[in-house]
N, C-alpha and C positions, 0 to 999 in steps of 0.2 A: 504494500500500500504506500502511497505517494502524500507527504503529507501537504497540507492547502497553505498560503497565508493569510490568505484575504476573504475566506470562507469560514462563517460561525455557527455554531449548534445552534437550529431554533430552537432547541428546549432549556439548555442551562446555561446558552450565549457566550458559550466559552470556545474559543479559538483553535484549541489542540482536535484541529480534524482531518481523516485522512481519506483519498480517494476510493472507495471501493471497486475492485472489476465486475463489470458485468456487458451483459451483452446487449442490452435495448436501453437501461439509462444511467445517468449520472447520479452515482452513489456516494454517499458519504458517511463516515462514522466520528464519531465523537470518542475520542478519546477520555473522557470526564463520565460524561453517563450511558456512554456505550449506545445513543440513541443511532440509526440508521436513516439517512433521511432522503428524498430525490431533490435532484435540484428544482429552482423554482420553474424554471420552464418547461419540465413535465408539467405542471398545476393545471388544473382543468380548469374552464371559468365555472363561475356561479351557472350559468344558465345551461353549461351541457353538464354538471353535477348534476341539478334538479331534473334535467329530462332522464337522464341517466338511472337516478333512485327511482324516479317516477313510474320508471317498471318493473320494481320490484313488489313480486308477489307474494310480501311472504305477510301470512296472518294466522290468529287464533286457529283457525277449523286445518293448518296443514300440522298434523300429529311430527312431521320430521324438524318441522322449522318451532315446534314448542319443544320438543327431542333436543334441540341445536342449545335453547336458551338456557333448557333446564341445568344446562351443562354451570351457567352460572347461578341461576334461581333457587336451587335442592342448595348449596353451601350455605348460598344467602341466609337464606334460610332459616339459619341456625343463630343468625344473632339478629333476628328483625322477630315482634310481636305488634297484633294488633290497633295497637297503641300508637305504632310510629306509621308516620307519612312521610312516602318517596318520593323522587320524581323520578323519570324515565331519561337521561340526555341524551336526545339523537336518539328518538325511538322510530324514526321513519314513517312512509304512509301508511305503516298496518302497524298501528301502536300491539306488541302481544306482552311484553313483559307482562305489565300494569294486570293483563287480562290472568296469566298465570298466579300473579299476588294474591290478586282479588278472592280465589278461591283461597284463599286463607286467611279470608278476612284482613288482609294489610293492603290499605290503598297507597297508591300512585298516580302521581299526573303525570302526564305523558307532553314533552317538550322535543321542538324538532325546527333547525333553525330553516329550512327549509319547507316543512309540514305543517306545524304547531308552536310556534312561534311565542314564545313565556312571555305571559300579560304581566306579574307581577312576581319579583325575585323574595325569596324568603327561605330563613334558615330550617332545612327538611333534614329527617330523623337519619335517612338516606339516600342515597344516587347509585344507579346503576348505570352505568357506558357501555353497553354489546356491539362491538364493531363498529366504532366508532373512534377511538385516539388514533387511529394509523390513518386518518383521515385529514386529517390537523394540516392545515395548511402553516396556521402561527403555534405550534404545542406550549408555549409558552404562556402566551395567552389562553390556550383553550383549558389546561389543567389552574390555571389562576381563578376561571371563571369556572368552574368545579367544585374549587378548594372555597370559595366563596357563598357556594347553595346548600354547604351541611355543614349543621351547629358542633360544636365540641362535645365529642363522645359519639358522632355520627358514626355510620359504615357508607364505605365508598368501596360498588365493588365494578370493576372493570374486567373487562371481554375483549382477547385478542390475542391473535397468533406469534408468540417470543420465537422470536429466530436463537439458535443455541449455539451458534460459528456463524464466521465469514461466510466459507464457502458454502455456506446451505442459501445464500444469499442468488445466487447466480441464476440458478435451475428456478428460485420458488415462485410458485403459481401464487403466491401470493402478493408480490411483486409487482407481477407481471399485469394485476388489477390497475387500470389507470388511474383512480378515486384512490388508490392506497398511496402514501406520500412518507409516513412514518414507521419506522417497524423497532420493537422493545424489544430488548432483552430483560432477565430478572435483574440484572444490574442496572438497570435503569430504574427498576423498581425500588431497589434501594436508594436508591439518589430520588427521586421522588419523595421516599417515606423522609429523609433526614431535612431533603428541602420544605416540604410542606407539614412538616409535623406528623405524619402517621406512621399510625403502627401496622403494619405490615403482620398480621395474621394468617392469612391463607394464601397460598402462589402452583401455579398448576402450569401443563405448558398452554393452557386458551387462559386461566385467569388469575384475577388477585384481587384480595379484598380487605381493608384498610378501617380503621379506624383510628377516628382523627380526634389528634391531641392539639388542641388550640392554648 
């Protein structure tokens, strides 16, 4: 890897970044939080993002794509009661978290900056992100405006595919998604939990779930 000078991490804006190879775009890693990112001019606009999700079909009544969520929903789980209210961030045009909750009695509003658009910000019990931070055009911003919607003692549980090496970098079909812009490792995770205060609880290779010390 070839390292950049003029190239910074959007997520912890630190300078130590190095070229990654690949075959279709312009890769980068951070040397600091281990984040992966494409350059800006992969970025899609706003308007072919939204045609783009706009066909996706995924909702309540498809049993694989509630299969996919449960993957974060069933952990969650274990540390949300009836009591607390979530939101959903980035839950798309077929809101289903929220609809999985529900059956156990723990509500959710469902926020989508392209779908459902939050009328009014307020400190929530928790937040769920399913395939959504590898999306982040600014990550910086987007985990600020996160850390910002759940109160001290919340759970924040996030959904996404940790890349585990370089080289799984190259070939990954995940990647290869034009709307994907960011990709984690769990050493990112930890530099998250130390930057924003949380504690770091549960980590899988799709998730991790946090609660936040304020």
């Amino acid at each position: 890897m070839r390292n950049l000078k003029n190239t910074s991490c959007p997520l912890c804006l630190k300078t130590k970044v190095n070229a990654v190879k690949h075959s279709q775009f312009s890769l980068f890693q951070c040397e600091h939080c281990f984040l992966v990112f494409k350059d800006s001019k992969h970025y899609m606009s706003y308007e072919a993002e939204t045609a783009r999700y706009s066909t996706h079909q995924n909702s309540f009544e498809d049993p694989g794509y509630v299969k996919f969520l449960n993957q974060l929903a069933i952990p969650m789980m274990n540390y949300l009661n009836s009591d607390m209210k979530g939101i959903d961030f980035g839950c798309g045009p077929g809101p289903t978290l929220s609809k999985i909750f529900l059956q156990s009695g723990i509500v959710q509003e469902n926020y989508d900056p392209y779908f459902f658009p939050l009328a009014t910000k307020q400190n929530y019990d928790f937040l769920t992100a399913t395939e959504v931070i590898e999306h982040f055009h600014d990550p910086a911003k987007g985990f600020k405006e996160i850390a910002a919607l759940v109160k001290s003692n919340g759970m924040i549980g996030l959904m996404t595919s940790f890349y585990q090496n370089i080289d799984q970098l190259y070939n990954w079909y995940y990647v290869a998604d034009p709307t994907h812009v960011c990709f984690f490792h769990h050493q990112t995770l930890d530099w998250l939990a130390k930057e924003f205060h949380w504690e770091l609880l549960n980590k899988s290779e799709r998730i991790a779930i946090f609660r936040v010390r304020k």
